[in-house]
C-alpha positions in Angstrom: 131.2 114.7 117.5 127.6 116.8 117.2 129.6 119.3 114.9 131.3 116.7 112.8 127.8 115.2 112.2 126.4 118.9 111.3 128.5 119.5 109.1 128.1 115.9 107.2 125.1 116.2 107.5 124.7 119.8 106.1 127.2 118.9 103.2 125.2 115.7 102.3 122.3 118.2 101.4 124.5 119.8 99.1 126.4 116.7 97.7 123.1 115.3 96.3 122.2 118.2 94.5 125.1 118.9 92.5 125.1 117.8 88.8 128.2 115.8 89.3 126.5 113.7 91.8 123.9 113.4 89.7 126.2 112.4 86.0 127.7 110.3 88.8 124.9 108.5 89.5 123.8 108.1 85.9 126.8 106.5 85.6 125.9 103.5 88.7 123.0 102.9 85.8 125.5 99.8 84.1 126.1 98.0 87.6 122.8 96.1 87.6 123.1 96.6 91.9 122.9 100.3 91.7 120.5 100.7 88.5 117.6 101.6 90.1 118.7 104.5 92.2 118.2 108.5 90.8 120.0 109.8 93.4 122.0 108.6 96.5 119.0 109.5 99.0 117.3 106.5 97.1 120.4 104.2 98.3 119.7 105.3 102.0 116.5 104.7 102.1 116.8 101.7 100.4 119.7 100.2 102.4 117.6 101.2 106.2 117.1 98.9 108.9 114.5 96.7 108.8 114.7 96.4 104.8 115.6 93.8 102.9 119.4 92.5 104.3 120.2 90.5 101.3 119.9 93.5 98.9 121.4 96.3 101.3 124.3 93.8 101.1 125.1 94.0 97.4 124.2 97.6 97.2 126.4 98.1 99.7 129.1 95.9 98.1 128.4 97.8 94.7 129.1 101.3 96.6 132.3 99.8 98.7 133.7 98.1 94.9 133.5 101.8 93.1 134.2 104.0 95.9 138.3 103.9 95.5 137.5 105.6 92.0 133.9 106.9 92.7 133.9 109.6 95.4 130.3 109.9 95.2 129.8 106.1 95.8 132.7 106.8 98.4 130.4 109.5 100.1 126.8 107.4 99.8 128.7 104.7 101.7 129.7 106.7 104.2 126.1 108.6 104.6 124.8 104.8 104.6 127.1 103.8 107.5 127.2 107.2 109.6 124.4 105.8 112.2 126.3 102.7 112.8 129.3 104.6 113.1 128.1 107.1 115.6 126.5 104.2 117.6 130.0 102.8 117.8 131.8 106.1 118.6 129.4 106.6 121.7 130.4 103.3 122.9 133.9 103.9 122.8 133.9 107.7 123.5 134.9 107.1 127.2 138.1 105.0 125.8 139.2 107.2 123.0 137.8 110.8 124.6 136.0 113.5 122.8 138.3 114.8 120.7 139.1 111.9 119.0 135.6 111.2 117.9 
């Protein structure tokens, strides 16, 4: 699991500064949900614990209704819910083993 979460990690420095993930999110700037972010680090930080629920809830919704055509909302969703997901992966490691996570 640590080198799947390097690697994400590593490539998620990349992804935000490519120009396509930035036209991308110039593009996020006509969903009223999304208008305010210059780049997808703005979504994380925006969409942290212990922020405001309500609005991590439509941004959220916003990134999970373009992500089937969007695969940079696709990939800001997943960077958004990584921590959750690697909380729930420990918790289950000793069902599904190692390898699978």
């Amino acid at each position: 699991m640590a080198l799947t979460q390097q690697r994400l990690d590593a490539d998620w420095i990349i992804f935000c500064d490519r120009a396509s993930t930035r036209q991308s999110v110039c593009a996020w700037k006509a969903d009223h949900r999304l208008a305010a972010f210059e780049n997808p680090r703005d979504v994380i930080v925006a969409t942290q614990r212990g922020r405001d629920a309500d609005r991590s809830e439509l941004i959220l919704r916003a990134l999970a209704e373009r992500a089937p055509g969007d695969t940079v909302a696709a990939r800001t969703l997943l960077q958004v819910l990584l921590p959750v997901l690697r909380t729930v992966a420990r918790k289950f490691q000793y069902r599904i083993g190692d390898d699978a996570l």
